[in-house]
DRENBA-762637 format. One record per atom (N, C-alpha, C, CB): residue number from 1; atom name; chain; x, y, z. Coordinates in Angstrom, 3 decimals. Glycine has a CB too. Layout:
N
NUM,CA,A,X,Y,Z
...
***
This chain:
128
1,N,A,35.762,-10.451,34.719
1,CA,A,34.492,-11.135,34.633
1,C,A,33.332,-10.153,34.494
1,CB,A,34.294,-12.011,35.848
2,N,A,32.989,-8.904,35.248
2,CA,A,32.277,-8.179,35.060
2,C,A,32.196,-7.330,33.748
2,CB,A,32.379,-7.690,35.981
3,N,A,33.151,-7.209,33.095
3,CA,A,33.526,-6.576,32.195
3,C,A,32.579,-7.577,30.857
3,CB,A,35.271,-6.465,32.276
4,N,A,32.663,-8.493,31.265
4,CA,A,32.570,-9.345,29.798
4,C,A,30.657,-9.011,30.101
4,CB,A,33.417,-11.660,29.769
5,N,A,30.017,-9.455,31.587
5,CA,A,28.658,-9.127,31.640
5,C,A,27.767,-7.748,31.034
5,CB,A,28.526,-9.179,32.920
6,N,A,29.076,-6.613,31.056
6,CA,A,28.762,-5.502,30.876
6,C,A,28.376,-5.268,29.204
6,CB,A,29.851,-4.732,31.471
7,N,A,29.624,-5.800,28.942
7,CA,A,29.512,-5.886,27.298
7,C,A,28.491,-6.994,26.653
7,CB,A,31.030,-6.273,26.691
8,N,A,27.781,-7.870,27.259
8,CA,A,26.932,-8.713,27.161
8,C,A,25.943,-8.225,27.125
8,CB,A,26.938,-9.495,27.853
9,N,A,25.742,-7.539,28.107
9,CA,A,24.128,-6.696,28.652
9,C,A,24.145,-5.437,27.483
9,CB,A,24.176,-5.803,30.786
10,N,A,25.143,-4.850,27.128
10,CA,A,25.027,-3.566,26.661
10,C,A,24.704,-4.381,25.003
10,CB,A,26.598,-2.373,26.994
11,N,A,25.262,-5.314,24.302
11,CA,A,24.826,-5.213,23.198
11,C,A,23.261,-6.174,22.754
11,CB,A,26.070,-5.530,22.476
12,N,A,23.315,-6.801,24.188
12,CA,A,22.027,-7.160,23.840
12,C,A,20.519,-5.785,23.757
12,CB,A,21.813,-8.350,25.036
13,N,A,20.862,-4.982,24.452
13,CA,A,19.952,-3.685,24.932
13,C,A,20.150,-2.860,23.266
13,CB,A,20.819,-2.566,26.693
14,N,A,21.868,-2.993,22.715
14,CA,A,21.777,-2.435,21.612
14,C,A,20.425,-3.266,20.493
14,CB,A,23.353,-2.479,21.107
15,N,A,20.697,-4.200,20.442
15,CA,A,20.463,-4.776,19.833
15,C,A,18.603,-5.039,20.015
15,CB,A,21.491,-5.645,19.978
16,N,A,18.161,-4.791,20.934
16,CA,A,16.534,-4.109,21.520
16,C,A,16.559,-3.254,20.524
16,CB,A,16.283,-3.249,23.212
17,N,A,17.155,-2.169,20.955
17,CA,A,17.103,-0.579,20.131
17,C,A,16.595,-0.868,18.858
17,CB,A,18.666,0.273,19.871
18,N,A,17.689,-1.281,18.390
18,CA,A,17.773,-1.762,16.764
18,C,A,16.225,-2.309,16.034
18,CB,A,18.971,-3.243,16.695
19,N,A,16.110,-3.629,17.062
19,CA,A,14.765,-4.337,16.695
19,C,A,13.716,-3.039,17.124
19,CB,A,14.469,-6.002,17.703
20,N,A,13.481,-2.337,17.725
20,CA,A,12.377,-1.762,17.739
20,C,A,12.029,-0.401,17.154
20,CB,A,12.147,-1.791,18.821
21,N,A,13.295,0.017,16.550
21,CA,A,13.323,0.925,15.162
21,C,A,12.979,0.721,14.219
21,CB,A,14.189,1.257,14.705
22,N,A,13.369,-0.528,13.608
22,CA,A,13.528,-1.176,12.299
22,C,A,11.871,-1.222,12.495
22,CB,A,14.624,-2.765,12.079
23,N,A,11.233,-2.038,13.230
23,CA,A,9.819,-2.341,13.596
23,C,A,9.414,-1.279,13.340
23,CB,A,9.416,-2.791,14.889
24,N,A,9.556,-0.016,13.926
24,CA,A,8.493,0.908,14.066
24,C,A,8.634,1.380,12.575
24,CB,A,8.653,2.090,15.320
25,N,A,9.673,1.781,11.965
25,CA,A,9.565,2.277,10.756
25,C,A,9.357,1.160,9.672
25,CB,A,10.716,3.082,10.526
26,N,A,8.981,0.047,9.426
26,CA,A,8.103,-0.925,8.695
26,C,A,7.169,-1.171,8.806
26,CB,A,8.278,-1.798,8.624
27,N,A,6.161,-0.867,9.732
27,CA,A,4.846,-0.293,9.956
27,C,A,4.071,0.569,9.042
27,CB,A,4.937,0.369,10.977
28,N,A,3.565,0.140,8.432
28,CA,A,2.578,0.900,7.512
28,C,A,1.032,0.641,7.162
28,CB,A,3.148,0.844,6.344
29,N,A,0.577,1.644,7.874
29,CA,A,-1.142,1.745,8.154
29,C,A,-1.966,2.178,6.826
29,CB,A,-1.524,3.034,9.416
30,N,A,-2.878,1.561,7.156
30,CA,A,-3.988,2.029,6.290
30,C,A,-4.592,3.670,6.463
30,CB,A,-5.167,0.991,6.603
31,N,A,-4.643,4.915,5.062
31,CA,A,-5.119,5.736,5.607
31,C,A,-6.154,6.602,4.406
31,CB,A,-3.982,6.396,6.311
32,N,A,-6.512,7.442,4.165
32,CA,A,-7.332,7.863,3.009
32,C,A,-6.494,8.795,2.589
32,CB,A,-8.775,8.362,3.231
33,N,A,-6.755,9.174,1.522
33,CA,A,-5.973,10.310,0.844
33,C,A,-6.045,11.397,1.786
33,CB,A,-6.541,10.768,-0.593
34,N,A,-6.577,12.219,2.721
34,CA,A,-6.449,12.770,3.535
34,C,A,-5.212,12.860,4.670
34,CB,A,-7.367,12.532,3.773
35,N,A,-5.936,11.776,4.924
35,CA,A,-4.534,11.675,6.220
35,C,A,-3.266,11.430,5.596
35,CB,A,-4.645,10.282,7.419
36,N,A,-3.277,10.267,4.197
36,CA,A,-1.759,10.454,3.902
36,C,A,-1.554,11.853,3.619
36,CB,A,-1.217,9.589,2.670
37,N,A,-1.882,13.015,2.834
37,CA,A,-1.751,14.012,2.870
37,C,A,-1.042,15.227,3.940
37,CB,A,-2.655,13.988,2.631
38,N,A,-1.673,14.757,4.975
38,CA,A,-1.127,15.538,5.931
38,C,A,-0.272,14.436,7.519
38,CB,A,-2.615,16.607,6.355
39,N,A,0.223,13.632,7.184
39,CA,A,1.304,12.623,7.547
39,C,A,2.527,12.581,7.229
39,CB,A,1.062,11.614,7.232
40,N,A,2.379,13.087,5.660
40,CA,A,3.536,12.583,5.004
40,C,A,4.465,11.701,4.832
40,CB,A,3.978,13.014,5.045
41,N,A,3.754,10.481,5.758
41,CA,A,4.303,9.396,5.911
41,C,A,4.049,8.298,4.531
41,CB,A,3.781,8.954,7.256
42,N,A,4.759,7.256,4.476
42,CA,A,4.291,6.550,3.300
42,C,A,3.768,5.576,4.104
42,CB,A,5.306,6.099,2.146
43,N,A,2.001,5.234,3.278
43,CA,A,0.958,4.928,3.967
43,C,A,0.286,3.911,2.423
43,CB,A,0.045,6.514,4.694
44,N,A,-1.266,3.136,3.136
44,CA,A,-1.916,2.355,2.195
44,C,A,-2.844,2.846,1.948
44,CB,A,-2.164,1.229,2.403
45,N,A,-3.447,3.099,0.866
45,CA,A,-4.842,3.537,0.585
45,C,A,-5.598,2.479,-0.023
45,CB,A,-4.897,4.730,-0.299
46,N,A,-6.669,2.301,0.202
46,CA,A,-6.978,1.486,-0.379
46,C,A,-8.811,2.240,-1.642
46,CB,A,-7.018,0.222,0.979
47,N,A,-8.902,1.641,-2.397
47,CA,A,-9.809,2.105,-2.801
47,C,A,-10.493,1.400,-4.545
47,CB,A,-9.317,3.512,-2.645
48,N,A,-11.225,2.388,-5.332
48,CA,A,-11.590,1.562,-6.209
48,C,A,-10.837,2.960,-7.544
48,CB,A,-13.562,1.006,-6.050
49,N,A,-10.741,1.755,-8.644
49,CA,A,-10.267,2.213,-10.277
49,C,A,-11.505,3.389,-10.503
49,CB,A,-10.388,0.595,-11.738
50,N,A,-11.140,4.787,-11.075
50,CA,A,-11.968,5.597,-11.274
50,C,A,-11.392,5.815,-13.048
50,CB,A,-11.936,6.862,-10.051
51,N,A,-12.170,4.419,-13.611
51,CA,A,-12.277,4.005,-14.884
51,C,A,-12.521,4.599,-16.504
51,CB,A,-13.036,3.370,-14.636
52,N,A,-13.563,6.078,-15.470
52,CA,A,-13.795,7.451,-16.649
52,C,A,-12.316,7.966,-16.704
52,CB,A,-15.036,8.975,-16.034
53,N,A,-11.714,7.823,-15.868
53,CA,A,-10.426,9.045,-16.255
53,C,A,-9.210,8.386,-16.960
53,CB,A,-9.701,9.839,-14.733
54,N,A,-9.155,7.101,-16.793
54,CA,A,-8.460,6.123,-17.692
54,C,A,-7.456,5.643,-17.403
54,CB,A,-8.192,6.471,-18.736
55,N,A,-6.168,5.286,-17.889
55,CA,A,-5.084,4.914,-17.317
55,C,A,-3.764,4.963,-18.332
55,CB,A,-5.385,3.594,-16.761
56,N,A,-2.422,5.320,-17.622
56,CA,A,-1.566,5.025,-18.448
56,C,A,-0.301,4.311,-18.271
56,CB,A,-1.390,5.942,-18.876
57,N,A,0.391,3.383,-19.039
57,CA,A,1.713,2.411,-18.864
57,C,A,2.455,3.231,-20.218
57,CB,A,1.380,0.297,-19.084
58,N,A,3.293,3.780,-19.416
58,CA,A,4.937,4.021,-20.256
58,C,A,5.974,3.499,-19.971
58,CB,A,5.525,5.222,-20.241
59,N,A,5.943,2.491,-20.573
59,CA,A,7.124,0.956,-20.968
59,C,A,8.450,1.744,-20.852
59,CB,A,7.002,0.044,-22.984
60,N,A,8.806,3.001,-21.745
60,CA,A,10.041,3.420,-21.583
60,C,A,10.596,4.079,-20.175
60,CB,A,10.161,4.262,-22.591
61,N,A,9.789,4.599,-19.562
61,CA,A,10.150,5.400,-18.122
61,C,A,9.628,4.063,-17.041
61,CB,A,9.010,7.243,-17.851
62,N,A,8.499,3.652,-17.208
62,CA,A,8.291,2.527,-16.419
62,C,A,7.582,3.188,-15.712
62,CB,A,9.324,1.772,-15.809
63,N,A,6.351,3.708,-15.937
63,CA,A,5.624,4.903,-15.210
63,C,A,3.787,4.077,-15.852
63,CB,A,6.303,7.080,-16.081
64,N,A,3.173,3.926,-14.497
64,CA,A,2.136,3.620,-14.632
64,C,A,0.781,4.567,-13.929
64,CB,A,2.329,2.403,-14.275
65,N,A,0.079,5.525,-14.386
65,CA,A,-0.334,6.381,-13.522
65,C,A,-1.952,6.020,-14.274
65,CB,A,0.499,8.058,-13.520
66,N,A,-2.586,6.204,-12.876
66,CA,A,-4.407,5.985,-13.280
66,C,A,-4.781,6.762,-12.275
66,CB,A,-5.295,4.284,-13.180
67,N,A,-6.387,6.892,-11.983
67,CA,A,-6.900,7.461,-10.456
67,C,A,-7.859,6.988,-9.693
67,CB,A,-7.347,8.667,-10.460
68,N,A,-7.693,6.984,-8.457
68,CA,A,-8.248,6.261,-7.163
68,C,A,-8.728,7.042,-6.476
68,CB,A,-7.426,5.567,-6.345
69,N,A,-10.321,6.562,-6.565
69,CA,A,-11.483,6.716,-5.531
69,C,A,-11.382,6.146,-4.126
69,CB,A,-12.667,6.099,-6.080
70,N,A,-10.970,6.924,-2.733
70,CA,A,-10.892,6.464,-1.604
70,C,A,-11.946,6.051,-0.678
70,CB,A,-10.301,7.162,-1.162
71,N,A,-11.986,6.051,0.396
71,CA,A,-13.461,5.480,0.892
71,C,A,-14.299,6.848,1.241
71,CB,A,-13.335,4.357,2.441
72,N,A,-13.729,8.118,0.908
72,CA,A,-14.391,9.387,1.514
72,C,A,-14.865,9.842,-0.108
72,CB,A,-13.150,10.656,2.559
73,N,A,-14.859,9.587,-0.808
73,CA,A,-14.601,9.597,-2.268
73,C,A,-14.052,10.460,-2.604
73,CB,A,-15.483,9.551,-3.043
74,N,A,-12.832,10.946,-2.347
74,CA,A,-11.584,11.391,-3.175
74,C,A,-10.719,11.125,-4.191
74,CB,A,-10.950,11.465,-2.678
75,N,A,-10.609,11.945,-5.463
75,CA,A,-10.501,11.192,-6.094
75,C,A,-8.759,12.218,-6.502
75,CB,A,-11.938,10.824,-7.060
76,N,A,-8.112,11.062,-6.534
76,CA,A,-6.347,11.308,-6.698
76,C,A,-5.637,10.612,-7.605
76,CB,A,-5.531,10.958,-5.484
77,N,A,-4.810,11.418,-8.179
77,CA,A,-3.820,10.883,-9.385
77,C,A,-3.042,9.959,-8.730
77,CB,A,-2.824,12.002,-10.133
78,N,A,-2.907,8.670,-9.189
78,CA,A,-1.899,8.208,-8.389
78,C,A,-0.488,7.640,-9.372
78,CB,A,-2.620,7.017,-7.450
79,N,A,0.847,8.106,-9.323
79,CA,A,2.065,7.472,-10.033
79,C,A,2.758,6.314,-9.441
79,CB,A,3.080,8.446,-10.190
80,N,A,2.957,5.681,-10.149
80,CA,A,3.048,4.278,-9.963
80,C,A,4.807,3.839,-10.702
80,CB,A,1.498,3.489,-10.871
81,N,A,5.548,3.789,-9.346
81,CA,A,6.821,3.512,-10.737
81,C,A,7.330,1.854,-10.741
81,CB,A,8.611,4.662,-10.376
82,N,A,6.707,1.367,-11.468
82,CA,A,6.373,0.055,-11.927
82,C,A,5.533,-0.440,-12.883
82,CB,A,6.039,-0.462,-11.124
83,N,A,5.416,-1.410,-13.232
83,CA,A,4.311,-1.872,-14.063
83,C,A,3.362,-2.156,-13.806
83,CB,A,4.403,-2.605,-14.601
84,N,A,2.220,-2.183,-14.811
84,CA,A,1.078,-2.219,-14.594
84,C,A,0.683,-3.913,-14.192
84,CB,A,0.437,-1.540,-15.806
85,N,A,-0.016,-4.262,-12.575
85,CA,A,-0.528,-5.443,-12.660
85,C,A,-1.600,-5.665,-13.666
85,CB,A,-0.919,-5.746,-11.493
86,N,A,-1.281,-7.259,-14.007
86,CA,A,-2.437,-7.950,-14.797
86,C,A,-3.378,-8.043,-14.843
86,CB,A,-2.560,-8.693,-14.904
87,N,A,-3.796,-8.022,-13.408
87,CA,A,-5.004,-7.999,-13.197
87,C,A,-5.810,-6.844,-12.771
87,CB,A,-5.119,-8.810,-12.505
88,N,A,-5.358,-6.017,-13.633
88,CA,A,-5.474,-4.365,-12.913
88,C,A,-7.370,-3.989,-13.494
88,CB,A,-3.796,-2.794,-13.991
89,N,A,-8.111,-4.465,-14.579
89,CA,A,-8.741,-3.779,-14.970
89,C,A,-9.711,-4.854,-14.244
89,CB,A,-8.619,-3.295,-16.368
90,N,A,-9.771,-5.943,-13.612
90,CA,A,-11.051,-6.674,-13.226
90,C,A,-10.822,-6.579,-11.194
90,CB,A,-11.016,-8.707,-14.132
91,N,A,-10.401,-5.668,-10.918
91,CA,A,-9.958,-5.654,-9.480
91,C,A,-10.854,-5.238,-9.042
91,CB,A,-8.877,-5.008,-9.015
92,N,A,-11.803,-5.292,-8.024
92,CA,A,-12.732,-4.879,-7.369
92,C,A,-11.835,-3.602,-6.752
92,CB,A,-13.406,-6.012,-6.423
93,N,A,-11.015,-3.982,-5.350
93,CA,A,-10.163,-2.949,-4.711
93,C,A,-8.660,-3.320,-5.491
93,CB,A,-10.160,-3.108,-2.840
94,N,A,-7.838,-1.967,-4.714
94,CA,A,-6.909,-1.424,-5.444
94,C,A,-6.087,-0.768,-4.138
94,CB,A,-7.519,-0.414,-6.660
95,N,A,-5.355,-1.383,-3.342
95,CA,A,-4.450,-0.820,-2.422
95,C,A,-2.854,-0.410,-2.807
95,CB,A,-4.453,-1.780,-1.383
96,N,A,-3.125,0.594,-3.017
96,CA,A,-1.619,1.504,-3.275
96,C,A,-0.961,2.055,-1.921
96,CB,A,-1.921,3.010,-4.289
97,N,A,0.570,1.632,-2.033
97,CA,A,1.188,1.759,-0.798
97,C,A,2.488,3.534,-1.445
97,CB,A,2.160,-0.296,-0.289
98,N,A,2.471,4.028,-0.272
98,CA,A,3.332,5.312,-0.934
98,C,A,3.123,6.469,-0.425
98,CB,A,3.108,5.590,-2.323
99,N,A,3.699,7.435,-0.985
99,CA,A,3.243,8.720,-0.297
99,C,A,2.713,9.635,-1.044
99,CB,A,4.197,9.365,0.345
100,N,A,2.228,11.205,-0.514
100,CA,A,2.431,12.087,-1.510
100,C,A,3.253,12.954,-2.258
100,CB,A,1.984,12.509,-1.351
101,N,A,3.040,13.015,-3.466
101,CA,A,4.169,14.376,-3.538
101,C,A,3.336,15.250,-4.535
101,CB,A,6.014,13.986,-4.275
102,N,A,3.319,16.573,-3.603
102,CA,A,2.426,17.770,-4.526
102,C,A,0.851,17.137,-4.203
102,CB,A,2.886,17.778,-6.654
103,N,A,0.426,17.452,-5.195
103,CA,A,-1.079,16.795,-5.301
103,C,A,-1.091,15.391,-5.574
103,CB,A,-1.945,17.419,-6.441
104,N,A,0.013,14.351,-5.928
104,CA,A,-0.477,13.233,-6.758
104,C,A,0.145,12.459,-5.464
104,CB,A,0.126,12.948,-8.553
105,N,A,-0.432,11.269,-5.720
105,CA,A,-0.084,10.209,-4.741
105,C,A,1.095,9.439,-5.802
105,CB,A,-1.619,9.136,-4.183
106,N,A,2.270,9.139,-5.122
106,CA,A,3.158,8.454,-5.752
106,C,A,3.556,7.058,-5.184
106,CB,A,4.186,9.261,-5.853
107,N,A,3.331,5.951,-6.040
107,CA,A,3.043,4.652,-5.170
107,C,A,4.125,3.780,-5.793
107,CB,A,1.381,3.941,-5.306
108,N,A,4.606,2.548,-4.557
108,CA,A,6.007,2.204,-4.480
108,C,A,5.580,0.946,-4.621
108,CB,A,6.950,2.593,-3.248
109,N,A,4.020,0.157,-4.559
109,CA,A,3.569,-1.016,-4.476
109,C,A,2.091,-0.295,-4.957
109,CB,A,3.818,-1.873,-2.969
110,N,A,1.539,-1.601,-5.540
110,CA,A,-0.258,-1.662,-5.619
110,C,A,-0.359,-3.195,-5.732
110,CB,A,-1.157,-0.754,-7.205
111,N,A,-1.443,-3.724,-4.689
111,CA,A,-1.835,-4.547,-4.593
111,C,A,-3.472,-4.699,-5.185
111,CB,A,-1.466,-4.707,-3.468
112,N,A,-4.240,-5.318,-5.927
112,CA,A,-5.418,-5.654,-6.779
112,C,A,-6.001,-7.028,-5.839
112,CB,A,-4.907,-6.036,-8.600
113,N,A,-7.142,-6.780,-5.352
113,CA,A,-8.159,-7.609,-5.124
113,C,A,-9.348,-7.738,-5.506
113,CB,A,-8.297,-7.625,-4.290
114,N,A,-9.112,-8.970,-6.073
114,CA,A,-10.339,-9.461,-7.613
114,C,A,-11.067,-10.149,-7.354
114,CB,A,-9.951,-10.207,-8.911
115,N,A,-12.542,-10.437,-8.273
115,CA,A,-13.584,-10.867,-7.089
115,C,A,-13.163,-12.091,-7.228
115,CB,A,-15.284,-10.654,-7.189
116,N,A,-13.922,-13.219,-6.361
116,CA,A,-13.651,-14.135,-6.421
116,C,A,-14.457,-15.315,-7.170
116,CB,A,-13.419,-14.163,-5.433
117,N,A,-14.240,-16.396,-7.770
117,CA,A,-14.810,-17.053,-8.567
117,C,A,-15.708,-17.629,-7.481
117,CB,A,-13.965,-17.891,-9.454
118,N,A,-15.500,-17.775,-6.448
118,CA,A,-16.504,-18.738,-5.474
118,C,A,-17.349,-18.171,-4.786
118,CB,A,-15.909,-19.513,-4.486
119,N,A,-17.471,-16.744,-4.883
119,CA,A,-18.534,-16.221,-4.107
119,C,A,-20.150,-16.541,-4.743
119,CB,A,-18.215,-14.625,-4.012
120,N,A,-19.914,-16.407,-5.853
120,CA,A,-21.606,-17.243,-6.290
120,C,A,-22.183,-18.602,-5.715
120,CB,A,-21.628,-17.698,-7.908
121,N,A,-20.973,-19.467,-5.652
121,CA,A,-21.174,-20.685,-5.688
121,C,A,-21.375,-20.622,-3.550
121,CB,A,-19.661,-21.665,-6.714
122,N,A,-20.471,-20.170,-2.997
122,CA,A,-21.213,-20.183,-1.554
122,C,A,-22.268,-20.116,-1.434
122,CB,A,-21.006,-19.391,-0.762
123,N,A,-22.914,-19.144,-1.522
123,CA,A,-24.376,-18.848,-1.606
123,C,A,-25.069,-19.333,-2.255
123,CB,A,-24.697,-17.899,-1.836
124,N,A,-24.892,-20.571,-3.578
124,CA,A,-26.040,-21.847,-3.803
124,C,A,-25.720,-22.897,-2.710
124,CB,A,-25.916,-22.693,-5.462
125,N,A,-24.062,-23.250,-2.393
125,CA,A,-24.489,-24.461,-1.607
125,C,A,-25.010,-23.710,-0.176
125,CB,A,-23.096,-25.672,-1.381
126,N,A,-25.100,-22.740,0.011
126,CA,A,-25.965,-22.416,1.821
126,C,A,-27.671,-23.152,1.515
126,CB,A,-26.252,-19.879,2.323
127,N,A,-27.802,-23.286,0.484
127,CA,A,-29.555,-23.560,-0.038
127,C,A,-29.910,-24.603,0.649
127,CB,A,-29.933,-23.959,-1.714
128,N,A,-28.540,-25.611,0.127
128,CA,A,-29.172,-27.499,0.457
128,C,A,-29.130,-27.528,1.471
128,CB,A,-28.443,-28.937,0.040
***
């Protein structure tokens, strides 16, 4: 009888372990090109399209690379191995998830937040 409690208790405690590994390493913070830099962790930046330097999609490698202005204004190559979102050129912000490698930021996700059609319209109906 004790035997079976033992093995009860022990894989539930395994099974703690487990959940709070998995947790900790799916955790991913917001940070500036800085800190991801010296983290080396894969992290979010978030920031804006730095539009003079331009952008590029190579369909055959599947390589999408442009550069991002952070909130300190740093400005970093970032590689992208995926395609280019749709809505990439009217995005206000631009959160790229990833790490570094060398000088360039190499990103595993980018998320685009575009303005919104209703922000004009809030601010007429606050009038009436």
């Amino acid at each position: 009888m004790k035997r079976r409690y033992i093995i009860g208790v022990s894989a539930i405690i395994l099974f703690l372990i487990v959940a709070f590994i998995s947790f900790d390493q799916s955790k991913i913070e917001y940070a500036n090109f800085e800190k991801a830099k010296n983290t080396g962790k894969t992290v979010q930046v978030i920031g804006q399209w730095v539009k003079e330097k331009g952008q590029n999609y190579d369909p055959t490698s599947n390589l999408f690379t442009f550069y991002l202005k952070d909130s300190n204004d740093e400005i970093v190559k970032v590689i992208h191995s995926g395609a280019k979102p749709n809505n990439f050129e009217i995005a206000d912000n631009i959160v790229v998830k990833g790490k570094f490698n060398s000088d360039e930021f190499h990103s595993t996700d980018i998320l685009t937040k575009c303005p919104s059609k209703y922000e004009g319209q809030a601010d007429d109906l606050m009038k009436y």
